[in-house]
N, C-alpha and C positions, 0 to 999 in steps of 0.2 A: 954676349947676347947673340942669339940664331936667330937668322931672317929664314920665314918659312915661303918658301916658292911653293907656287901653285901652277901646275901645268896650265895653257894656252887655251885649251877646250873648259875644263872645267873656269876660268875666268871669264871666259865668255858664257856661260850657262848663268851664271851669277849674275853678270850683266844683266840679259836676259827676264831672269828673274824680277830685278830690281827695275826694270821697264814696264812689265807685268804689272805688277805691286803698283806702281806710281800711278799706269793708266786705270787703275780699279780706282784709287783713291781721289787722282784727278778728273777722271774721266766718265766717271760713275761705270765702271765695271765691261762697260763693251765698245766697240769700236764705235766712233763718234759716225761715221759715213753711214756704216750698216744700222746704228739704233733710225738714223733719219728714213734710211730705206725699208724697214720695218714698219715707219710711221706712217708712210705712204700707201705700202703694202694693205695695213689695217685701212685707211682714210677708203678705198677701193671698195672693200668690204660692205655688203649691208647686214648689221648684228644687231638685232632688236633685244636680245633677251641680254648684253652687257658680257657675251665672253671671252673678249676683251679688254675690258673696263681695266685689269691690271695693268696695260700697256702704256704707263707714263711717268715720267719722272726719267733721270740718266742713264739708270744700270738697268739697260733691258736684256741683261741675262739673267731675271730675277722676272721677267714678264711669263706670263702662265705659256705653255707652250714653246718657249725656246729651250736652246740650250747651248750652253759657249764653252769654249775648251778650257779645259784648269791651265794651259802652260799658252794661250797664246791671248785669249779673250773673244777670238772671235766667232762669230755666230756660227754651229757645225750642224744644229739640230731646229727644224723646224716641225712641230707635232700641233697640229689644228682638228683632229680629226673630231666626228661630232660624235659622242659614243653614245648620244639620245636621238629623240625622235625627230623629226622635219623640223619643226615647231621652232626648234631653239636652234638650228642648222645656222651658216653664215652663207649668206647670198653677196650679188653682183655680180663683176666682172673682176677676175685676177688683175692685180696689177705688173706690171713687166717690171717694176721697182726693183722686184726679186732677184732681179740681176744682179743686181749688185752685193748678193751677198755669196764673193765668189768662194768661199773656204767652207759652203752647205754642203752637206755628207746626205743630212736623212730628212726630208720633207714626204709630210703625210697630211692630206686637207682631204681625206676619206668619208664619204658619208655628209657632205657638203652640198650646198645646192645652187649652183653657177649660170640657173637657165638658161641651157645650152649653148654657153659662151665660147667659142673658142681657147684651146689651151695655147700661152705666148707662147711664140716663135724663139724667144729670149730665152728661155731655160736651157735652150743647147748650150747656153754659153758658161752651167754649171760642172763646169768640166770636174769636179770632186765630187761629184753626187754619186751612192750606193746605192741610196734608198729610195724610191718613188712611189709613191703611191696617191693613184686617183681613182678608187673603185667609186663606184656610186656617188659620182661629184656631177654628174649631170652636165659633161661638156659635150659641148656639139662640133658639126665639121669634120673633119678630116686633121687627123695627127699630124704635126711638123714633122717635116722630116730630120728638120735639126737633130730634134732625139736623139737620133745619129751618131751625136759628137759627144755623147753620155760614155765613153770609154770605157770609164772605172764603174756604170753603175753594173750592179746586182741584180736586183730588186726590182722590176717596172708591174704594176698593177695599174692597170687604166680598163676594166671590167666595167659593165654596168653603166654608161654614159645614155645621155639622152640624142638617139639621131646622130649617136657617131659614125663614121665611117673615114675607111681606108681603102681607096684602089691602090696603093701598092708598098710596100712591102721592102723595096730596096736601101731604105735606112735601116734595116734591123739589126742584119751581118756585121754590122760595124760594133754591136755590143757584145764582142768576144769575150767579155767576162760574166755575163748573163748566167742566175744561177735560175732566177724565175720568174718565167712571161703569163702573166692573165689579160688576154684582152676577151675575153667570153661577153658577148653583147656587141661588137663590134661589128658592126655590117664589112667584112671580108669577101664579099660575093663575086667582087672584081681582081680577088688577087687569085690566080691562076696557078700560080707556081710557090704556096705558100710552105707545100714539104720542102721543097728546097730551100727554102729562104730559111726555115725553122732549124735545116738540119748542119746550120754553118755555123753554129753556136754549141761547140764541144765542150762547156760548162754547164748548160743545161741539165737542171734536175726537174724542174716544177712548169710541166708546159699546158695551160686550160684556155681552148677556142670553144670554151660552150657557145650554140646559140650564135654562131656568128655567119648564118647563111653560109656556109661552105657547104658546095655541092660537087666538087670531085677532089679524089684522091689519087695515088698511084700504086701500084703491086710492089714496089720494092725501090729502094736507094741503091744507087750504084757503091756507093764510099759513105756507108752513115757515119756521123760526127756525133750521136748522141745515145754517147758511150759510157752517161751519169745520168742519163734520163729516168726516174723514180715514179714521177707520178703527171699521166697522161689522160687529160680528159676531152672529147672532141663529141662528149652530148649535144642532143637536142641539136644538129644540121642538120643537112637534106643528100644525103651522098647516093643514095636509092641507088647501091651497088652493093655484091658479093661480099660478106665479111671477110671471107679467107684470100680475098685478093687487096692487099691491104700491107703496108709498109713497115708499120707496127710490132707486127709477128716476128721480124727478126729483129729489134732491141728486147734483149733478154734482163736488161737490170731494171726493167720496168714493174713496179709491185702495186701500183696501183691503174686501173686500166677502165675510164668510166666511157661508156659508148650508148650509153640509152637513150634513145629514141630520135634515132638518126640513120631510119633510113634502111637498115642492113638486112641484106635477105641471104638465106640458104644455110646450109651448116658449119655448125663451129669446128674449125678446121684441127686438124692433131696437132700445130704448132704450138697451140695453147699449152699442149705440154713443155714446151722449150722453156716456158717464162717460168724457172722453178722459185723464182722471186716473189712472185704474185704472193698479194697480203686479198687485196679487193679485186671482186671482177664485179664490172657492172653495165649487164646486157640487155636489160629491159626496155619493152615497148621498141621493138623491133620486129622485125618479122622470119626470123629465125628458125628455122626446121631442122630436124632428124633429133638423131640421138647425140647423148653427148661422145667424144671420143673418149678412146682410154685411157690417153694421155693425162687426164682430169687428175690421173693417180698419183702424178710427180708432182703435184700443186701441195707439198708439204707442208705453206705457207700459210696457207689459205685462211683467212679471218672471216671475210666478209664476201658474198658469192649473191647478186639477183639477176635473175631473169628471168625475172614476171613478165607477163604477158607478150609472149612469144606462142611455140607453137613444138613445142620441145617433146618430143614422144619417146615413151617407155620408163623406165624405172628411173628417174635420175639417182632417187636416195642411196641405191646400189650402189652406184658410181661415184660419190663420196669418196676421196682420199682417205683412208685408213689414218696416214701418218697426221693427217688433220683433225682429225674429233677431238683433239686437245686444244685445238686453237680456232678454230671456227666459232663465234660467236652471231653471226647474222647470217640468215637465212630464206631469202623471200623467193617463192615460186609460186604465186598467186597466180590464177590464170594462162597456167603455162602448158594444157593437154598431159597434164601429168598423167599415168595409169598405176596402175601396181597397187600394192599397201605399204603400209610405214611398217617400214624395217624392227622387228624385236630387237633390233641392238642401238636403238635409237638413242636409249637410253645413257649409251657410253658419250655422247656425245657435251661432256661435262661443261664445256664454257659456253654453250650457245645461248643466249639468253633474246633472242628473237628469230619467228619462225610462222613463217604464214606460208603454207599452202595451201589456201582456199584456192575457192574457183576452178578445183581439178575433176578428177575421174576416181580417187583413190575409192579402193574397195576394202574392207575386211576392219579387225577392229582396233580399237585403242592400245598400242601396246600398254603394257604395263609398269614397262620400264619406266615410262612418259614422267609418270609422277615423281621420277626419283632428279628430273632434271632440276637442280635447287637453283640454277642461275639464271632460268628462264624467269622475262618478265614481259614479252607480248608473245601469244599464243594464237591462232588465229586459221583453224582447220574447217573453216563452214565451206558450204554446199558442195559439199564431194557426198559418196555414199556409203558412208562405216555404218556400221552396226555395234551391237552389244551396248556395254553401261557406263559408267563413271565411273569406274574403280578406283584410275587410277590417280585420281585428281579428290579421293575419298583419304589417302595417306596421310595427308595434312603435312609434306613436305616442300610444296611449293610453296614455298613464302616471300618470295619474291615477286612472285606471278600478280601484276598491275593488269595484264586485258585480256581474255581470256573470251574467245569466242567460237562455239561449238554448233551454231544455230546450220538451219536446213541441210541434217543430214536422215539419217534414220535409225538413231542413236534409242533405248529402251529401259528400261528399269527405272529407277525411282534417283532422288538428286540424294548425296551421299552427305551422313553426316558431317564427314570431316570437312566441307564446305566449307565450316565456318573458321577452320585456320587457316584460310587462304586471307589471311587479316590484310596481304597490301593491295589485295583487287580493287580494282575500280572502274574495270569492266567487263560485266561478266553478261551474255549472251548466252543461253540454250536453247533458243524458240522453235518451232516449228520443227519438231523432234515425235518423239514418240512415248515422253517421258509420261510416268504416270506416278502416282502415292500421292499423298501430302508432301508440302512445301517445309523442310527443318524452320525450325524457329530458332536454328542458330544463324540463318542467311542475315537475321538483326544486328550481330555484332561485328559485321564487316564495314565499321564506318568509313572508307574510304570510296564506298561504292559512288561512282556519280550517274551509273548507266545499268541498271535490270533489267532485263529482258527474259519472260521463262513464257513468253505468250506460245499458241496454237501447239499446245502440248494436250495431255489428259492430266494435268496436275489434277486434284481434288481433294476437299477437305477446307478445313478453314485458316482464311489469316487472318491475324490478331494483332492488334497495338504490339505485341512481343516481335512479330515479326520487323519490327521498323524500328525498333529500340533504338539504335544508336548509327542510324542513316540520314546523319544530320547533312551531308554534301550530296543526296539521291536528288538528280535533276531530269531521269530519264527515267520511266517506271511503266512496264506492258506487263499485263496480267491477262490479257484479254485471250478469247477464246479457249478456255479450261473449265475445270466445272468447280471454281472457288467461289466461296462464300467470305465474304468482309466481315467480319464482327468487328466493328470500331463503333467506341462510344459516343455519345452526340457530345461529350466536353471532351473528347482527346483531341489533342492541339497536335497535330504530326510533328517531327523533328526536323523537318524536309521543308525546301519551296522548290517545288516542277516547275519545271518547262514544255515538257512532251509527259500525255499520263493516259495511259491505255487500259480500259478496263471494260470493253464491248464482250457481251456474256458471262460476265462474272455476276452474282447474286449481291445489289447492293442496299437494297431495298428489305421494308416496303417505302420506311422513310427516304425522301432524299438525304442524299450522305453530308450531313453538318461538317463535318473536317474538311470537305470541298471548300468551305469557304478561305481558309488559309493561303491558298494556293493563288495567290493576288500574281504569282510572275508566268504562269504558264501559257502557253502559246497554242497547244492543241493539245485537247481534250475529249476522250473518246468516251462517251457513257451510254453508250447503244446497248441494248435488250438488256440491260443489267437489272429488271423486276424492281420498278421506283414505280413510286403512286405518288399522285397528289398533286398540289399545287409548287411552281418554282418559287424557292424565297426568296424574300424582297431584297437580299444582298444577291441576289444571282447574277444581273445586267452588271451590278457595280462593279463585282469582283471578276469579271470575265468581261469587262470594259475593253481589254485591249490585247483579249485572245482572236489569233488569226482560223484556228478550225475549230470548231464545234460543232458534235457528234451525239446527239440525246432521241436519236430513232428507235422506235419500236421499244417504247415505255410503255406506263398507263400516266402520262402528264397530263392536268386539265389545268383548265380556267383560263383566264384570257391572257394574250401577251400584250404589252406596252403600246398604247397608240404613237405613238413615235419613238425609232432605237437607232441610237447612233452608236455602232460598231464601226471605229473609221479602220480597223486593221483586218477586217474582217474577209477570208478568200474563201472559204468554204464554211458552210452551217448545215445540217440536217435535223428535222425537227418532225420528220414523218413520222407515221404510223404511233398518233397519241391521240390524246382527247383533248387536245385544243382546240379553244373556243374563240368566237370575236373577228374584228375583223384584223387582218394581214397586218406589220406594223410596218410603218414608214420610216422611212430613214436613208443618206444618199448611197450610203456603203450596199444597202442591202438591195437599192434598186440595182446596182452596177453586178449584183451576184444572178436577179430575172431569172430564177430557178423554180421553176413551180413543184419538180420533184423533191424539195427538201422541206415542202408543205402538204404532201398529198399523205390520205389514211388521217385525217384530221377530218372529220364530217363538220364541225362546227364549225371551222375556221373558211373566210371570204374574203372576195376581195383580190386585185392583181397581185401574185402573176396565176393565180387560179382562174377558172373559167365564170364560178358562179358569186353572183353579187352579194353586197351585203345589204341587210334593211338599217336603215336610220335608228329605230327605236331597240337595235339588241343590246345596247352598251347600256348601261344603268349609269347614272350620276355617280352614284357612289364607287364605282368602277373609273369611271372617266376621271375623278380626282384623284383617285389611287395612286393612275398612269400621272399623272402631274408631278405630282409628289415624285415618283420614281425617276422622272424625267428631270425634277430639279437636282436629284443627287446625283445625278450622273454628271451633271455640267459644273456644280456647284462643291469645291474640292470642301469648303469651312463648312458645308452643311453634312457632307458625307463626315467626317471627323466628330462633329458635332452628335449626328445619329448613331454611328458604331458606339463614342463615347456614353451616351445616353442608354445605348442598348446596354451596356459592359455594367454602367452601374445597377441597372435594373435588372439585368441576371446576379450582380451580387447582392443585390437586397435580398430576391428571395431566396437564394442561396443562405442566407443567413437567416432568414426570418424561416425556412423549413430547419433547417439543424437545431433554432432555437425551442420550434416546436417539437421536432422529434425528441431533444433533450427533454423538454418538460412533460412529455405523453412518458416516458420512458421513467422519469422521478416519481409519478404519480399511479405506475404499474406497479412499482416496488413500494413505495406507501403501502398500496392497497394489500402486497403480497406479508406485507410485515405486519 
């Protein structure tokens, strides 16, 4: 018989094992000290919505949020973060308990609400810790400086705090294995020497001081240590110094580089060329002059590039790295003194799928190319001053293209049929153009539209239920000042419910427009000089109950309005230049509007805020009870349901009692014909 030996280490592993095993079986699965400290930990907590309610019974490595090591038991992972709204977030004050759970590696209470609790002093004393994160946990005070003794962590996110702050800065150097620091929202106003404190951490890839009051910088590091530094962002301070004097410029393995709106004046220096890393540059909302350098050409990298609203002059699009139009995808120079025109070769520029230069100077026209860019999907070229037509957006190969905005330039010819294979738009602007023709009545099968805009153009001609066909998500819709005519039926039910609905000089009349009343969600409503006669119907106050502008000037409206109108959302109403009658109507909203010009060009109408009085005896009874009546549906929700209801049936009776007749006129012509 062979005795089989087992070497020293693997008997001990075995051991091991069987210690493992017996404390899961005995022990309910985690360390008896750490599940207590856990219990504590929670007890701290204020959690109304129950997400914690798992946390009971023995094996709390089986509780939602932790996690225990397969070969030791003990507690290595703690994940609390709140991945929903405030609402269901965990409040109170942290407990210091947490100390004791000394073998934690990765704790995340992210998106938490601590009101402004101080973070314990006792966390230094997780000397295994990697992971940290307390973005958006709403602590308050000043950082321990324990932190400190976080050795082995990685990972510190403490961004986004309520009323945090830090005067200084001298525990940080001690996390020499740091790969990534967010403190962005931290009041740093007091740390003076913060490049150098930043630059003693030779592990660094991911460094973000957004927003944290820093208002000076240095020109350069003597010995920089951050030699993996990747992605630097130091937006949103106040440094109101030279960009090109700046520390930055020489870490070259920097590819992303975010600087907007902090501060920086004068021009973008030629060391920009040195970063030939650069994926993103992001220079916006700065105060940045000249041209760009040439060096712009060795940015091979180049993905993502803004600096809107600067002060940027001459041609940028020229200066475009060549070796980039393959990988440039985002492109915003809104507001940036741009001049020149868009480059004919724009076209090449195949992966960019967003691109706003509005707000510029560019001259000249549409290239043509434009349309062949298939990956574009925000587009966004208004108030600059092109010329010529729509051609290139007529190919019907943008299909990608979701916002699309063309408005205040001086753009010409009529809207192109191929419009309507632009199927993923959903917003699409040409206003205030020079466009002329009729409107395609293929603009209807863009059901993704939620925003129309082809107002202060010369469209003309007419639109027609065809035109709206299948603009079931249309929430925004301007037709106004053109010379269109509405032909919609008094029974078409639109496919749409507005919010914003502009149609001041369009022909909508002579009746008021019946499909108005659908429109129960809209906010402002524009139906100025649009050729309506007659009297408002008796669903108008109802259904326009709890719109804030209203726009019905320079009609021919009569007859009298409402002895008392409670509009409570009401900030602007015009109601000039009609045949309104009676006296002015009461109501508190409308006293707090004390406008007399959005009553005047009404001879019949009296009464404050107008100068001339009203007589007692103009109102009729039968008038006076009208207003009653109107007055009760507006307060009374089971009576308005009641009257639409009652209305609905009595348009289908005679709905049917005509079809029955026209049948029987129609049996009794043939009779007679036979």
């Amino acid at each position: 018989m062979r005795t089989l030996l087992l070497h020293p280490h693997k008997v001990t592993a075995i051991i091991l094992m069987i210690l493992v095993h017996a404390r899961a079986i005995l022990g309910g699965g985690c360390v008896s000290t750490e599940r207590e400290a856990l219990l504590s930990f929670k007890d701290s907590f204020c959690d109304p919505f129950g997400r914690l309610s798992s946390w009971h019974g023995e094996d709390c490595c089986s509780w939602k949020g932790v996690g225990c090591s397969n070969r030791t038991g003990h507690v290595v992972k703690l994940d609390l973060r709140s991945e929903d709204s405030d609402a269901i977030s965990l409040g109170g004050e942290m407990s210091s308990s947490i100390s004791s759970l000394h073998h934690l590696r990765y704790l995340d209470l992210s998106f938490n609400n601590f009101n402004s609790a101080r973070i314990p002093s006792s966390l230094g004393t997780l000397k295994k810790l990697r992971y940290l994160n307390f973005s958006d946990v709403c602590f308050g005070g000043n950082i321990p400086p324990q932190l400190g003794n976080l050795s082995r962590l990685q990972y510190l996110d403490l961004s986004n705090g309520c009323s945090q702050s830090e005067p200084d800065l001298s525990w940080l150097p001690r996390l020499s294995l740091l790969r990534s620091l967010d403190l962005s929202g931290v009041n740093l106003s007091l740390v003076g020497d913060w490049v150098h404190r930043v630059n003693m951490l030779p592990s660094l890839n991911v460094l973000s001081l957004s927003l944290c009051g820093l208002d000076n910088t240095i020109s350069t590091v003597s010995d920089s240590n951050l030699t993996h530094l990747e992605i630097l962002d130091l937006s949103c301070n106040t440094f109101n110094s030279l960009l090109q004097h700046n520390w930055f410029w020489e870490v070259t393995t920097i590819k992303e580089l975010v600087l907007s709106g902090s501060g920086l004046s004068g021009p973008i220096p030629d060391a920009l060329g040195n970063m030939s890393s650069l994926e993103a540059l992001y220079l916006d909302t700065n105060y940045i002059q000249g041209i760009m350098p040439p060096t712009l050409e060795n940015l091979c990298n180049l993905q993502r590039m803004d600096l809107h609203s600067n002060n940027i002059n001459g041609d940028i699009m020229a200066r475009l790295p060549n070796c980039s139009w393959s990988k440039l995808h985002k492109l915003d120079l809104h507001a940036a003194n741009l001049t020149g025109q868009l480059p004919v070769w724009i076209g090449n520029l195949t992966a960019l799928s967003y691109l706003d230069i509005s707000q510029n100077m560019l001259v000249g026209y549409i290239p043509l190319g434009l349309g062949n860019m298939t990956s574009l999907n925000y587009l966004d070229i208004s108030q600059n001053m092109l010329v010529g037509g729509l051609l290139p957006f007529g190919q019907g190969n943008m299909t990608n293209l979701s916002h699309l905005d063309l408005s205040q330039n001086k753009l010409v010819g009529g809207l192109p049929l191929g419009i309507r294979n632009l199927t993923s738009l959903s917003h699409l602007d040409i206003s205030r153009n020079m466009l002329v023709g009729s409107v395609p009545k293929g603009i209807g099968a863009l059901s993704n539209l939620t925003h129309l805009s082809i107002g202060l153009n010369n469209f003309s001609g007419v639109i027609s239920e065809e035109h709206f066909a299948s603009l079931v998500n249309l929430k925004y819709l301007n037709l106004s000042q053109n010379s269109l005519k509405l032909y919609l039926g008094e029974d078409w039910v639109p496919p749409f419910r507005l919010t914003e609905g502009y149609f001041g000089s369009c022909d909508m009349g002579p009746q008021f427009p019946a499909w108005i009343r659908w429109q129960t969600e809209i906010q402002t409503l524009d139906l100025s000089n649009t050729n309506i006669y007659g009297h408002l119907p008796l669903w108008f106050w109802i259904v326009f109950y709890n719109t804030s502008r209203l726009y019905l000037s320079r009609n021919k409206l009569s007859g009298d309005l409402p002895t008392k109108l409670q509009l409570p959302l009401m900030k602007e109403m015009d109601l000039s230049y009609n045949n309104f009658s009676g006296r002015i109507p009461s109501g508190q909203q409308l006293q707090t509007l004390n406008n007399q010009y959005m009553y005047i060009g009404n001879p019949g109408l009296c009464g404050p805020p107008l100068l001339n009085n009203c007589s007692t005896n103009k109102t009729g009874l039968y008038v006076h009870q009208e207003h009653e009546v109107l007055c009760a549906l507006l307060f009374k929700k089971t009576w308005r349901i009641a009257y639409f209801w009652h209305f609905d049936q009595l348009y289908d009776k005679i709905y049917v009692q005509a079809a029955l007749s026209k049948a029987a006129i129609i049996r009794k012509f043939r009779n007679e014909e036979s």
